[in-house]
C-alpha positions in Angstrom: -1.4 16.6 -27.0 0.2 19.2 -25.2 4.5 19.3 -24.4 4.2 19.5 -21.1 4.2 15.8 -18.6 1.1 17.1 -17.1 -2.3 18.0 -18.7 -5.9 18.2 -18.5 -7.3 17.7 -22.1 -9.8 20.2 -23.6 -13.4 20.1 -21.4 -11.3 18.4 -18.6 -12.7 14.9 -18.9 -9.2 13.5 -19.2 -5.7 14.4 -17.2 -2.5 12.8 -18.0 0.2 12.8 -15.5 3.6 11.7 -17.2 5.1 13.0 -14.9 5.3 12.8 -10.7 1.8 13.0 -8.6 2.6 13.9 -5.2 0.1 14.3 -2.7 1.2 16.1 0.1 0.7 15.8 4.0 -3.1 16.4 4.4 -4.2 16.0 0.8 -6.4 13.4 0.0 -7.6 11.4 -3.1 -11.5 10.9 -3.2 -13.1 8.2 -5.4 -10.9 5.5 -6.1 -11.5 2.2 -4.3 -9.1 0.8 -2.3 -7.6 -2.8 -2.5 -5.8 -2.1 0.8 -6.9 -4.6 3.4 -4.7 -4.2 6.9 -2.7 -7.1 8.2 -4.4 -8.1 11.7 -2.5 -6.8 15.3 0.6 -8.6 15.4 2.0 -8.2 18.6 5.6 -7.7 20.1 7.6 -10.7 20.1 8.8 -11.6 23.7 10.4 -14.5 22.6 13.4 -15.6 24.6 14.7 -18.5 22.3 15.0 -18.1 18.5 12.6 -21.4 18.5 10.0 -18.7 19.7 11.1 -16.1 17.6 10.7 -17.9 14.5 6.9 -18.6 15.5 6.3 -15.3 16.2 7.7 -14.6 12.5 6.0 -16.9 11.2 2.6 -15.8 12.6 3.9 -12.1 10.9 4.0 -13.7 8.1 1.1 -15.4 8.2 -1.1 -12.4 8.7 0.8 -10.7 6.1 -0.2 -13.7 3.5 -4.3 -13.6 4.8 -4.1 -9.7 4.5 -3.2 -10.4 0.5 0.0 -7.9 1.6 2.6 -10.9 0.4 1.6 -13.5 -2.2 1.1 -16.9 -0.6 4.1 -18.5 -2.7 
């Protein structure tokens, strides 16, 4: 083990980041899947009356749930 936050062990199979990983604008990370599923178009609320506001949330929200972005309950 090494003292520093951030290593790559001996024949680089392993790195350890103890430390912050920042990926800057432009960089990417290859390899890993992704559980990231987008929410579906929501558009701009036109609503008038809160009444229609509140559906309009509510569709938000439902999207949001279906997209697994916010946990159903």
């Amino acid at each position: 083990m090494s003292n520093v936050k951030n290593y790559t062990e001996q024949g680089g199979e392993k790195t350890v980041i103890g430390g912050t990983l920042e990926i800057v604008e432009g960089g990417q990370v290859v390899g890993l899947p992704s559980a990231f599923t987008p929410a579906a178009f929501q558009a701009d609320s036109t609503a008038t009356t809160i009444a229609g506001l509140v559906v309009d949330f509510n569709t938000l929200l439902a999207k949001l749930k279906v997209a697994g972005l916010m946990a159903a309950e």
